[in-house]
C-alpha positions as CSV (number, residue, x, y, z in Angstrom):
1,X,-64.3,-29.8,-69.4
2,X,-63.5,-27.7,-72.3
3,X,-60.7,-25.5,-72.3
4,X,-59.6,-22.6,-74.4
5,X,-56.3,-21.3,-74.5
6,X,-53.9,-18.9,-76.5
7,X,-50.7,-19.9,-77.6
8,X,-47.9,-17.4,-78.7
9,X,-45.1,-18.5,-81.6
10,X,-42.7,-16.4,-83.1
11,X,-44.9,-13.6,-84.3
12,X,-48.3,-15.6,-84.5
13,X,-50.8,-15.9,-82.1
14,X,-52.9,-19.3,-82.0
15,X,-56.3,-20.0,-80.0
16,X,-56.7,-23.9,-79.4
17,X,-59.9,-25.5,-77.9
18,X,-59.2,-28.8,-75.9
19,X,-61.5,-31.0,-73.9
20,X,-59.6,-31.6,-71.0
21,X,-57.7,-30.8,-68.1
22,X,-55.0,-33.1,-69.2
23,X,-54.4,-31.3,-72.5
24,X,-54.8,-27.9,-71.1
25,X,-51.8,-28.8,-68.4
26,X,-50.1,-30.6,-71.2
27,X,-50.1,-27.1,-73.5
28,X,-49.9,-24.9,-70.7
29,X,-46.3,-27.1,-69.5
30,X,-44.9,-27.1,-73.6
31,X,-46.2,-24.4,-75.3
32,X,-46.5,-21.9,-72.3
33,X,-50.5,-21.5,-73.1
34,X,-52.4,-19.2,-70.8
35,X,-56.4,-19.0,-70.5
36,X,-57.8,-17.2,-73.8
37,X,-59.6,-14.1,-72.5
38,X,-61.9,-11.4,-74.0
39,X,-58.1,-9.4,-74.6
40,X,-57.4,-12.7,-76.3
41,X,-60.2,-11.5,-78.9
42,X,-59.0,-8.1,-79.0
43,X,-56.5,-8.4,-81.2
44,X,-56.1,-10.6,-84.8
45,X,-55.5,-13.9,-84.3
46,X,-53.6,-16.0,-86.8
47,X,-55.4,-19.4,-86.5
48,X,-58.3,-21.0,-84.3
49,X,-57.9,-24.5,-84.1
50,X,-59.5,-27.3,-81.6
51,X,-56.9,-30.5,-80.8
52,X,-58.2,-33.6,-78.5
53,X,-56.4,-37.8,-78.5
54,X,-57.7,-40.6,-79.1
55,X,-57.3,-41.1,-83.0
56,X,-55.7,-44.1,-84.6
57,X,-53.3,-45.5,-83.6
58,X,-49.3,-45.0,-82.8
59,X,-46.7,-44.4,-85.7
60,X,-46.8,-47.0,-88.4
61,X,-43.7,-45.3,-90.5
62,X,-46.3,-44.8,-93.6
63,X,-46.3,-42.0,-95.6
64,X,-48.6,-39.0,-95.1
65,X,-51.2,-38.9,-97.3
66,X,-52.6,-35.0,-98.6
67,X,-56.2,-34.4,-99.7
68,X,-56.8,-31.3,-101.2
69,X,-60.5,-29.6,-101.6
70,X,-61.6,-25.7,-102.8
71,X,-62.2,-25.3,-99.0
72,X,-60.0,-27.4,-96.8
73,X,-57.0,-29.5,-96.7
74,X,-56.5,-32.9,-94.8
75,X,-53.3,-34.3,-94.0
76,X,-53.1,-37.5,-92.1
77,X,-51.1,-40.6,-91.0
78,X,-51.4,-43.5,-88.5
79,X,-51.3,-41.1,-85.5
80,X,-52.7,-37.8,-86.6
81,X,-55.0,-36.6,-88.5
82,X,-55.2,-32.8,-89.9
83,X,-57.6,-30.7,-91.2
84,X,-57.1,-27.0,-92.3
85,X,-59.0,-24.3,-94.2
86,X,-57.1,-23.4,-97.3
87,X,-56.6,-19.9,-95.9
88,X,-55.2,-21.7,-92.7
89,X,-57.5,-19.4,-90.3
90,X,-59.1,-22.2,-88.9
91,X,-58.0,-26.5,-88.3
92,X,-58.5,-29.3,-86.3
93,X,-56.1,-32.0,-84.7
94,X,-57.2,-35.6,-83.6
95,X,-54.0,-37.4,-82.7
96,X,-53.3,-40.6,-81.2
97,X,-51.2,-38.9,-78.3
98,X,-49.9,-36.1,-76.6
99,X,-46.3,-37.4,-79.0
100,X,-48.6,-37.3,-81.9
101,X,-50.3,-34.0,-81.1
102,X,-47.0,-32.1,-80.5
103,X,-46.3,-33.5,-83.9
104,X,-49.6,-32.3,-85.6
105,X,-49.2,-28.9,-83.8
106,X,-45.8,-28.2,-85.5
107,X,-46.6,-29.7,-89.0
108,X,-49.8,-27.5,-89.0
109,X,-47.2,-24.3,-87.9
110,X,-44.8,-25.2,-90.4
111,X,-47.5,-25.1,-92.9
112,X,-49.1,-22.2,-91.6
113,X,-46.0,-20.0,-92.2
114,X,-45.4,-21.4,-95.6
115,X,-48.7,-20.6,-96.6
116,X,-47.8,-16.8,-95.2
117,X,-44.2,-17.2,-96.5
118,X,-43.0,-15.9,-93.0
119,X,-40.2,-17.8,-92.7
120,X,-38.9,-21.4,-92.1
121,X,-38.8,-24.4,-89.2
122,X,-35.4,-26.0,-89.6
123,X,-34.3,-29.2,-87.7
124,X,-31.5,-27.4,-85.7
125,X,-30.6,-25.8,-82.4
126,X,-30.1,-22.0,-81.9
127,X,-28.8,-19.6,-79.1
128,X,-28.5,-16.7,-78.3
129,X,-23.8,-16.7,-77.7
130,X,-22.1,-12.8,-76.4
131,X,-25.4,-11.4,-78.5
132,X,-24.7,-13.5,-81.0
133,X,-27.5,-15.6,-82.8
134,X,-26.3,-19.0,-84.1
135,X,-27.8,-22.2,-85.6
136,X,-26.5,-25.5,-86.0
137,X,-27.5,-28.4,-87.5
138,X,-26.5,-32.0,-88.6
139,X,-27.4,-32.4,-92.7
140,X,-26.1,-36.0,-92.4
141,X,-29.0,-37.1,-90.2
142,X,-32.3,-36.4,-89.6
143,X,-31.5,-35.2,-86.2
144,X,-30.2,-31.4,-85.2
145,X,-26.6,-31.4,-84.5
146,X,-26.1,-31.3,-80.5
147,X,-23.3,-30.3,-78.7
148,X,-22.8,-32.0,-75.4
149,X,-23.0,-29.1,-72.6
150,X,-21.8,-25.6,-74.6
151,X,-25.1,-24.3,-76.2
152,X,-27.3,-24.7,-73.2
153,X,-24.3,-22.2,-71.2
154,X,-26.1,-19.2,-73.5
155,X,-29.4,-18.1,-73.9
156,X,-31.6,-21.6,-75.7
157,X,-34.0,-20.9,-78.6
158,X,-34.4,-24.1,-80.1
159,X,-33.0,-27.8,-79.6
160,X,-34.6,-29.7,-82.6
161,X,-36.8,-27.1,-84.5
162,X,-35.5,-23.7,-84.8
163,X,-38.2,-21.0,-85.9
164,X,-36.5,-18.7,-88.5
165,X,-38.2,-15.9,-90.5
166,X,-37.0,-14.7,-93.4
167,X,-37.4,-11.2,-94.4
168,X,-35.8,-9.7,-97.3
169,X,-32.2,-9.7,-96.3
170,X,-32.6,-10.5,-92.6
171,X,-33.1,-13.7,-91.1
172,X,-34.7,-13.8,-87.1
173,X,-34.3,-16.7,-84.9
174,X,-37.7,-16.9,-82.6
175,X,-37.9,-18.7,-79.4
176,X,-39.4,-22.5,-80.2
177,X,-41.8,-24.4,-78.5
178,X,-41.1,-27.1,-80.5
179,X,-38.9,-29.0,-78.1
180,X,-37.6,-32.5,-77.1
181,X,-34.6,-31.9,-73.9
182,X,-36.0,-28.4,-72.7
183,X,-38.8,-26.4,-71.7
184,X,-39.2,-22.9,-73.0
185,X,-38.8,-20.3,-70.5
186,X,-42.3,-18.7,-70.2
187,X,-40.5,-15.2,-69.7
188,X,-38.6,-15.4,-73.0
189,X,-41.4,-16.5,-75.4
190,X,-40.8,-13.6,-77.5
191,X,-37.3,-13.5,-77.2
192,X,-35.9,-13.3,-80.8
193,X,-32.7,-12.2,-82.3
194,X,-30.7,-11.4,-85.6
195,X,-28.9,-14.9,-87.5
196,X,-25.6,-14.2,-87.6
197,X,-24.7,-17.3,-89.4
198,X,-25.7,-20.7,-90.1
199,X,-22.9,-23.8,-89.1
200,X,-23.5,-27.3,-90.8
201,X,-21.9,-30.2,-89.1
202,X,-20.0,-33.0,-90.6
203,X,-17.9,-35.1,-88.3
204,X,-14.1,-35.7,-89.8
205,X,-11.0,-36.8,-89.1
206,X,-9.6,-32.7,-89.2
207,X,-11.3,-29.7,-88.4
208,X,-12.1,-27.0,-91.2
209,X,-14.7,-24.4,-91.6
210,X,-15.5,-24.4,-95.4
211,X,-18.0,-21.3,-97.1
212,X,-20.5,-23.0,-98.9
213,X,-21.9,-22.1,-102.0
214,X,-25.2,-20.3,-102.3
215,X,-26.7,-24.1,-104.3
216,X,-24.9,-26.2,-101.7
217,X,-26.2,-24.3,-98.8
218,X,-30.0,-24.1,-100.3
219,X,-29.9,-27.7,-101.2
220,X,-28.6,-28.7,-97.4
221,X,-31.2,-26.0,-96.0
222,X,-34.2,-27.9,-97.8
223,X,-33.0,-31.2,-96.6
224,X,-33.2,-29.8,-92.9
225,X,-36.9,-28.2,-93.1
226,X,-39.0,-29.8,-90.3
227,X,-42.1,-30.4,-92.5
228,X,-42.4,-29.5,-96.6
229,X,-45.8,-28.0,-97.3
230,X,-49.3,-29.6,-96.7
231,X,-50.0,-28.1,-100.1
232,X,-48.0,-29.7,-102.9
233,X,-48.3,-25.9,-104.6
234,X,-46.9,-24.3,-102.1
235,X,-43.2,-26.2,-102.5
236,X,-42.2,-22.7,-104.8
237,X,-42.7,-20.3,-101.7
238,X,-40.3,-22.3,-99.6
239,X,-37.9,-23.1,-102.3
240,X,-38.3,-18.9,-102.4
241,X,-37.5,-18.5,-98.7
242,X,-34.1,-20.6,-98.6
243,X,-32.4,-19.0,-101.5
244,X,-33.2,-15.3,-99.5
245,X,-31.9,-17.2,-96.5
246,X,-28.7,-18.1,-98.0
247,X,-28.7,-14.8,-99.7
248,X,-29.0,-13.1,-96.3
249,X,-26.7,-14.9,-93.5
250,X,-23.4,-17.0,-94.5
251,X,-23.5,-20.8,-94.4
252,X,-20.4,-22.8,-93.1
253,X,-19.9,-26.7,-93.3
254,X,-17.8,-27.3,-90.0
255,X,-16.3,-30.5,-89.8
256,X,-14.7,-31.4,-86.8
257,X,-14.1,-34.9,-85.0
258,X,-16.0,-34.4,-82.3
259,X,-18.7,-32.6,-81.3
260,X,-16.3,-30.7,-78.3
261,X,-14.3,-29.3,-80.9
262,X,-17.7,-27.9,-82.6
263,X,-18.1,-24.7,-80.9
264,X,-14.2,-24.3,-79.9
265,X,-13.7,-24.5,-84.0
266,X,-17.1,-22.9,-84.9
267,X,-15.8,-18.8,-85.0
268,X,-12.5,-19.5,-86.2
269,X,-11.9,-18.1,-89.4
270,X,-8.4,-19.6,-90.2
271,X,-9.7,-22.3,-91.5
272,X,-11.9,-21.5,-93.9
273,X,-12.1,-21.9,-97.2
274,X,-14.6,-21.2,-100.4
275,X,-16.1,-23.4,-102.2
């Protein structure tokens, strides 16, 4: 049975086809999708896209490989396989999956707002801390910096991909679906707030908060994008969007030796120094 549903991220809204019950519980459960409707209709919608499993076969560690037409792209690996109008208004997903469709679901996002140059979807976690908006991450590993128990005390927005738009000289953290320990709260899927600043872990023998320079910090913030562009061209408009996001929020490398002493260090200011 065919199901079509509406998905809301950040500022975008989605309408996704899928051909069963088990992938309509599956979105409805992760990205909080509700029954498209004629309201559903009523209002623009960003992309229309149809996703169903089956394809290939599990990760293989290969290399995406990009094709590139006057009317679509296609992006695929072992486990997924993408195809997107060039204006990104309409795709569709066959993954391997329900791994490898959450995984084609936020490459395609990542893409789409590139492509809008909207903003950026960073490997790190961000809450919501005394009205606070803060984001941390790891830039010596592929993985977002966790802390073991403070974060999830506050208000959660993201725990491996944080949703970040960048507007002139404002950044706003959005409330991610994109998760892998947590479910989004289906009341706060708008919730969104002002960055206050960026924190970039590196574990050390001492703890120090160090300023980093505006080409450190967009040289660390490129390293930490979830997904570079489907479109080889469009590598300029997120180079663009993480100089205005270092320009607009300040970026701290915070080395502690543990990550307990993250947060207790993270707003202490007597530390730091500039680079």
């Amino acid at each position: 049975m065919f199901h079509l549903l509406e998905l809301n991220i950040a500022e975008h809204r989605l309408v996704m086809e899928v051909p069963s019950d088990t992938l309509y519980t599956w979105a409805a459960r992760t990205f909080c999708a509700v029954p498209a409707t004629s309201y559903t209709f009523a209002s623009p919608i960003d992309l229309i896209l149809s996703a169903n499993v089956g394809y290939g076969q599990s990760f293989d560690g290969r290399p995406a490989q990009i094709s590139c037409t006057a009317a679509f792209i296609q992006y695929w690996r072992s486990d997924f396989l993408i195809v997107v109008s060039r204006d990104y208004s309409e795709a569709t997903i066959e993954a391997y999956d329900l791994l490898a469709l959450n995984q084609a679901l936020l490459t395609l996002y990542s893409a789409l707002i590139t492509y809008r140059e909207w903003g950026l979807l960073v490997r790190a976690t961000c809450w919501i801390e005394d009205g606070r908006v803060l984001m941390s991450a790891d830039t010596s590993s592929p993985r977002p910096f966790m802390t073991n128990e403070k974060p999830f005390a506050h208000t959660l927005l993201s725990d491996e991909a944080a949703l970040i738009k960048v507007s002139g000289d404002h950044l706003r953290a959005f409330n991610s679906p994109f998760r892998s320990g947590s479910l989004r709260n289906p009341l706060e899927i708008h919730l969104n707030g002002e960055l206050d600043e960026c924190l970039l872990n590196r574990p050390t023998l001492h703890s120090r908060r160090i300023r980093l320079s505006e080409t450190e910090a967009v040289s660390r913030l490129r390293y930490l994008l979830a997904f570079q562009a489907l479109d080889p061209h469009e590598s300029a408009k997120t180079a663009a969007m993480c100089r205005s996001a270092v320009r607009a929020v300040p970026f701290y490398e915070l080395q502690a030796p543990v990550p307990d002493a993250f947060l207790s260090q993270a707003h202490e200011h007597v530390y730091a120094e500039m680079v």
